[in-house]
C-alpha positions in Angstrom: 0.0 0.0 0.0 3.1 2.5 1.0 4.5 1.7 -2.4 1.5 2.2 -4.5 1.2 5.8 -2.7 4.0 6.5 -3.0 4.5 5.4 -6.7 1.2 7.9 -7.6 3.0 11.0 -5.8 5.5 10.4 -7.9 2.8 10.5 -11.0 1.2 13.4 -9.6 4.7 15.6 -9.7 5.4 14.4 -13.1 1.9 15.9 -14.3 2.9 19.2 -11.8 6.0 19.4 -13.5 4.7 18.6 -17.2 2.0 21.6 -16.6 4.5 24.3 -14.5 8.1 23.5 -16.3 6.1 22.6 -19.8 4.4 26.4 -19.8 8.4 27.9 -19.7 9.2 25.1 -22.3 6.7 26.8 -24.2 7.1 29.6 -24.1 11.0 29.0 -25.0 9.4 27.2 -28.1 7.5 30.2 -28.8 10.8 32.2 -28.3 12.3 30.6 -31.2 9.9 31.0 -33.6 9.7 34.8 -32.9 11.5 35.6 -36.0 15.1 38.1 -35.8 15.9 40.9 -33.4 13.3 43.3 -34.3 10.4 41.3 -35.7 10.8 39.4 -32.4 11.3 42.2 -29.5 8.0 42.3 -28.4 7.3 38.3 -28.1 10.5 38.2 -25.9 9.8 40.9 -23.7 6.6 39.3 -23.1 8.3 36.2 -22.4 11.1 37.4 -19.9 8.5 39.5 -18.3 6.1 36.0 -18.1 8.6 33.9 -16.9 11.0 35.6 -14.5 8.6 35.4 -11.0 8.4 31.5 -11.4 10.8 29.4 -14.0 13.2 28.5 -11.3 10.6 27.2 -8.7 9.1 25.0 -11.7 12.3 23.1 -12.0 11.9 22.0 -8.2 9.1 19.7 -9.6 11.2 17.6 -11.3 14.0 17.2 -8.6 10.8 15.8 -6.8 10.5 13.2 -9.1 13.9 11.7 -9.4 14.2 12.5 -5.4 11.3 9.4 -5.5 12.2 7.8 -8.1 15.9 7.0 -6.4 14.7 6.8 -3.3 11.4 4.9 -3.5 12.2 3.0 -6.5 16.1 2.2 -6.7 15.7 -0.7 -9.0 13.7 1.5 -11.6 16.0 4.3 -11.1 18.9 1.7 -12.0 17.3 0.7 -15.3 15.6 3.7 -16.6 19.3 5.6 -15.9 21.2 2.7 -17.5 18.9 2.3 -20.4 18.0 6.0 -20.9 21.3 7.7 -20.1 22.1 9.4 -23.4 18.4 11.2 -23.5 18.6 11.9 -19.9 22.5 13.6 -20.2 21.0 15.5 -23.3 18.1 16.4 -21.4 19.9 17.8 -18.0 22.6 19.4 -20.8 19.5 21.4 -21.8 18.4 22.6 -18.6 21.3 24.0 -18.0 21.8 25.5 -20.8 18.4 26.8 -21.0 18.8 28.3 -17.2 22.0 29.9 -18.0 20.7 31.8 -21.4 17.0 32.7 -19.8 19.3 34.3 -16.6 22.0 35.9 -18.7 20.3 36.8 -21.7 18.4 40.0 -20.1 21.5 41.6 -18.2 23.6 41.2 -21.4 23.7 44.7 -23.7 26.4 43.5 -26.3 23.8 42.2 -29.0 26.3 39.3 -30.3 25.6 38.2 -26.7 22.2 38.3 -26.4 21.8 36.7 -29.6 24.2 34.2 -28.0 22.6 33.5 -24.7 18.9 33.8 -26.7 19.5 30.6 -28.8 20.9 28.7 -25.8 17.7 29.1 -24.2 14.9 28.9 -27.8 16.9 25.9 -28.3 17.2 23.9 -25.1 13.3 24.3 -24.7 12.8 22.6 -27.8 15.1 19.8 -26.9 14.8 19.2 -23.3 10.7 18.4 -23.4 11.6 16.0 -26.5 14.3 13.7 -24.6 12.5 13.6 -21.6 8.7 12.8 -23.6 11.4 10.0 -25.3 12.3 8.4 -22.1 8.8 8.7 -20.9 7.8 6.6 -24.2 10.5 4.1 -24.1 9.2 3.2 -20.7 5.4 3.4 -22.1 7.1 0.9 -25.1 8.3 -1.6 -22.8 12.2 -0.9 -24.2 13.2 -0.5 -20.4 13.9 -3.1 -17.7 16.5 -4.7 -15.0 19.5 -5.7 -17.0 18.7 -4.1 -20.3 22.2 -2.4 -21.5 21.9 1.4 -23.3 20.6 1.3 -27.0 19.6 4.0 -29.5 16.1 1.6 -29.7 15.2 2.3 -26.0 14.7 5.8 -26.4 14.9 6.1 -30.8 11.7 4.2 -31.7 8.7 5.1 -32.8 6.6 5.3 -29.0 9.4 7.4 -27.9 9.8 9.8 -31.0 5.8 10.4 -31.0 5.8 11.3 -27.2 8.9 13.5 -27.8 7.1 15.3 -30.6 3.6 15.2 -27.9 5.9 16.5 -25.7 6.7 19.4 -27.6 3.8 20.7 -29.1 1.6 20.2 -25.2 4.1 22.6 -23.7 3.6 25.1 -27.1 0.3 25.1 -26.1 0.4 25.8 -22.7 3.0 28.2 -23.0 0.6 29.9 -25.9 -2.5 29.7 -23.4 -0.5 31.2 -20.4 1.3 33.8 -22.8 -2.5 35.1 -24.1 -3.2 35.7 -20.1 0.2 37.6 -20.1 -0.3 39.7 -22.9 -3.4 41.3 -21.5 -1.9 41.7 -17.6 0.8 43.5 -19.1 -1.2 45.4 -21.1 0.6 44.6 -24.5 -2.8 44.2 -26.5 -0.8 43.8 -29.6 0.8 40.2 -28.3 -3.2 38.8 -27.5 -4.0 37.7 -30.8 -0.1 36.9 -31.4 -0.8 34.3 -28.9 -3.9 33.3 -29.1 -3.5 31.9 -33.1 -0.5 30.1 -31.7 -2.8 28.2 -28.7 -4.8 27.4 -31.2 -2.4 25.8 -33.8 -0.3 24.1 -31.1 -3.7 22.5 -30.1 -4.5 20.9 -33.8 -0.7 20.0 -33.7 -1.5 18.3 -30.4 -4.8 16.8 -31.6 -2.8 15.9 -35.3 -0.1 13.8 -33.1 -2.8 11.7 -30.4 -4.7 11.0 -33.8 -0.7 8.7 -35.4 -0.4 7.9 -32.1 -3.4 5.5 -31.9 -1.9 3.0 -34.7 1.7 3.5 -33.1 1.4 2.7 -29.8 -1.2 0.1 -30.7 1.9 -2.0 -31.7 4.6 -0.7 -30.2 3.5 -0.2 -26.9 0.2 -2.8 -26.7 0.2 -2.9 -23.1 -0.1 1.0 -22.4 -2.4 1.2 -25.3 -5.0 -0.9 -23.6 -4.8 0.9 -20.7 -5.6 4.2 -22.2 -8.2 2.6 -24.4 -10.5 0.9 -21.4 -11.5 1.9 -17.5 -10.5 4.6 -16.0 -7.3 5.4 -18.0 -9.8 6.1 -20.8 -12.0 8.5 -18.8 -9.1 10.6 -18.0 -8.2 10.1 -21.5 -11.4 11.7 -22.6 -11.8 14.4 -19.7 -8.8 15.6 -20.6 -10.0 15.9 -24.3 -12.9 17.8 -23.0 -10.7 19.9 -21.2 -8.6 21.2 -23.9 -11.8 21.6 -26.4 -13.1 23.7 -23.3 -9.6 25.9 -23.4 -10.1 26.1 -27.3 -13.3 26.9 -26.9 -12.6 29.9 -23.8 -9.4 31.0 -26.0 -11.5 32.0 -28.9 -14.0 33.8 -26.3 -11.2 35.4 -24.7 -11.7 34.1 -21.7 -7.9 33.6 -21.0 -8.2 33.2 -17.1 -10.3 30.4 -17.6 -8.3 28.8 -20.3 -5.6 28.8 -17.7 -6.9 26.2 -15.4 -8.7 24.3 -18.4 -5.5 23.7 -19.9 -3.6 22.5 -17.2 -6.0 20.1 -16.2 -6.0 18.7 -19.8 -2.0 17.9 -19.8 -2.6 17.0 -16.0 -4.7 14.4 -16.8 -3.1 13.1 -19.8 -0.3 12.2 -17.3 -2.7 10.4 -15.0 -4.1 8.6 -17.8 -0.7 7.2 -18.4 -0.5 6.2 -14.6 -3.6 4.4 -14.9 -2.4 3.1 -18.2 0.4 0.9 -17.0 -0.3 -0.1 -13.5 0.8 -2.3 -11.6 4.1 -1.6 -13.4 6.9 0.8 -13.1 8.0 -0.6 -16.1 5.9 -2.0 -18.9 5.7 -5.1 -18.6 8.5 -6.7 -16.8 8.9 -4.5 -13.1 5.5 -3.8 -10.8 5.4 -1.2 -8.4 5.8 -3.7 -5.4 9.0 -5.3 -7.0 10.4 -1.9 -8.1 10.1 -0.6 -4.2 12.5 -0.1 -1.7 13.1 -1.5 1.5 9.7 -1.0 4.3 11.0 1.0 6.3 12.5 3.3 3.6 9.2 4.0 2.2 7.6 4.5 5.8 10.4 7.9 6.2 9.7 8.5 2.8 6.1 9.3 2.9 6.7 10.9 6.0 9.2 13.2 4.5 7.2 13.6 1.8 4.0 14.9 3.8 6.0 17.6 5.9 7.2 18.5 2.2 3.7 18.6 1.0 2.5 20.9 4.7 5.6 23.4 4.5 6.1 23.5 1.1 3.3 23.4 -0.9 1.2 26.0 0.6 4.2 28.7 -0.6 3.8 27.3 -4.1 0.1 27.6 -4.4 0.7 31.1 -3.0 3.8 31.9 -5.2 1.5 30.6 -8.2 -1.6 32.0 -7.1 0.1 36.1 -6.9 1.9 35.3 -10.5 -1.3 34.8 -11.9 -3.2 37.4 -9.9 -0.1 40.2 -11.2 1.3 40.7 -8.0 4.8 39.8 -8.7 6.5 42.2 -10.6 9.8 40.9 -13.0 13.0 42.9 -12.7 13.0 46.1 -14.8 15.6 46.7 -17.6 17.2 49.3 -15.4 17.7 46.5 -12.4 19.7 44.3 -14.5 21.2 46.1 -16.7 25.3 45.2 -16.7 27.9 47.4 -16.6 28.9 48.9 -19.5 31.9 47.8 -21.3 33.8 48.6 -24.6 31.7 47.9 -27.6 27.7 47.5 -26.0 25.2 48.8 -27.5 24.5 52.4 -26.3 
């Protein structure tokens, strides 16, 4: 019973940190298809303004998970890093290289620089969701279990490429949902529609990708597939279709506080479908959640831990959430972090 809860907190901050961290991937993806310098300046102030009060606290999400992961689970962590590590080192490569341009992108006045420092970040956002959506469907595939050495076919088949891809174009959405709700609170009226025609095409390129992956993971990942397609796996499966029609459907009302929480809960229960999906197992089909967990008594300070986490912690991230959405957290001026000046910048 300890491992089974414990093994669906460690589904829940998967889905938190698919909904917080994918909205910055987002709106890193929108980043890099802003266009050049000048065609582009308003789409990146929006998103440095957007993103400053929370991106770091969103990463904290996923250091949740493999916290679990290693300390719930060691024998899944042992295959999924064996298996997986090529994605997983591309993936953490990204975040750091997305961290460091996001941070030093702003502060830096030599354009070559910016430029620099901009691409680091566009870039990583596209890649980083895609490795980690591969890993996800390698594990969905079955390609990962005890034993298994490190192959371009765990993580390079067709499962893993199609949740890669979903991976990509659900965080574009949210990112374009959440930037729509920016636009207006910071009273660039001009970025609105910007926005909102992008939410609305990342959603058909969401809806275009579910559609191929209905013959693809019917034979490539069978077991998942039935999951999703019966009990409550499909429910979820369908409430979370409802959900994003729903934002679609607020987004061309502009109703963008609305379309806010609808969209979350649409990628929030896409995760939970895939929970559902492949219970009992950790990994499809050959490790269950009881095999996979740690020792008794491991798992007993673990769920403690992990509810004095959830009493002091969580009530500051509903709060820190709750005043970024509301407006009440104001991102750094220009004039706060603007560098020194040094031979060469830009007047």
């Amino acid at each position: 019973m300890m491992a089974a809860l414990i093994a669906w907190v460690m589904v829940f901050a998967i889905a938190a940190y698919a909904c917080a961290g994918g909205t910055d991937y987002g709106a890193g993806f929108w980043d890099l298809l802003a266009g050049g310098a000048e065609r582009g300046r308003r789409p990146r102030w929006l998103i440095d303004h957007a993103m400053e009060p929370v991106w770091e606290t969103n990463n904290v999400w996923l250091i949740f998970v493999f916290v679990i992961m290693w300390t719930g689970f060691p024998r899944m962590f042992q295959a999924v890093f064996e298996a997986m590590w090529l994605p997983l080192a591309l993936a953490a490569v990204g975040l750091v290289l997305r961290g460091a341009g996001f941070a030093l992108r702003k502060p830096s006045r030599r354009l070559a620089q910016r430029r620099l420092y901009g691409a680091m970040f566009a870039i990583s956002s596209l890649l980083t969701p895609f490795f980690l959506g591969a890993v996800l469907g390698g594990i969905a595939a079955g390609r990962v279990a005890v034993g298994i050495n490190a192959s371009a076919d765990a993580w390079a088949n067709p499962t893993s490429v199609l949740a890669g891809l979903l991976a990509i174009a659900a965080t574009a959405f949210l990112g374009a949902v959440f930037l729509c709700s920016d636009a207006r609170r910071f009273g660039a009226d001009d970025l609105v529609d910007y926005f909102r025609l992008r939410a609305l095409l990342a959603f058909c390129a969401v809806v275009v990708l579910a559609l191929i992956g209905l013959p693809v993971t019917h034979g490539d990942a069978r077991y998942v597939w039935e999951g999703l397609t019966g009990g409550l796996g499909l429910l979820l499966i369908v409430l979370a279709a409802v959900c994003g029609l729903a934002t679609v459907l607020l987004v061309l009302r502009r109703s963008y506080g609305w379309s806010r929480y609808t969209s979350v809960a649409s990628v929030a229960l896409t995760v939970g479908a895939w929970g559902f999906a492949q219970r009992p197992y950790v990994l499809p089909t050959s490790l269950t959640v009881a095999q996979a967990a740690g020792a008794a008594h491991t798992l007993r300070w673990l769920g403690i831990v992990t509810v004095i986490a959830i009493v002091l912690v969580g009530p500051a991230l509903v709060l820190l959430y709750r005043l970024d959405t509301m407006g009440e957290l104001e991102p750094l001026t220009d004039a706060d972090t603007r560098a020194a000046g040094a031979p060469g910048d830009n007047p």
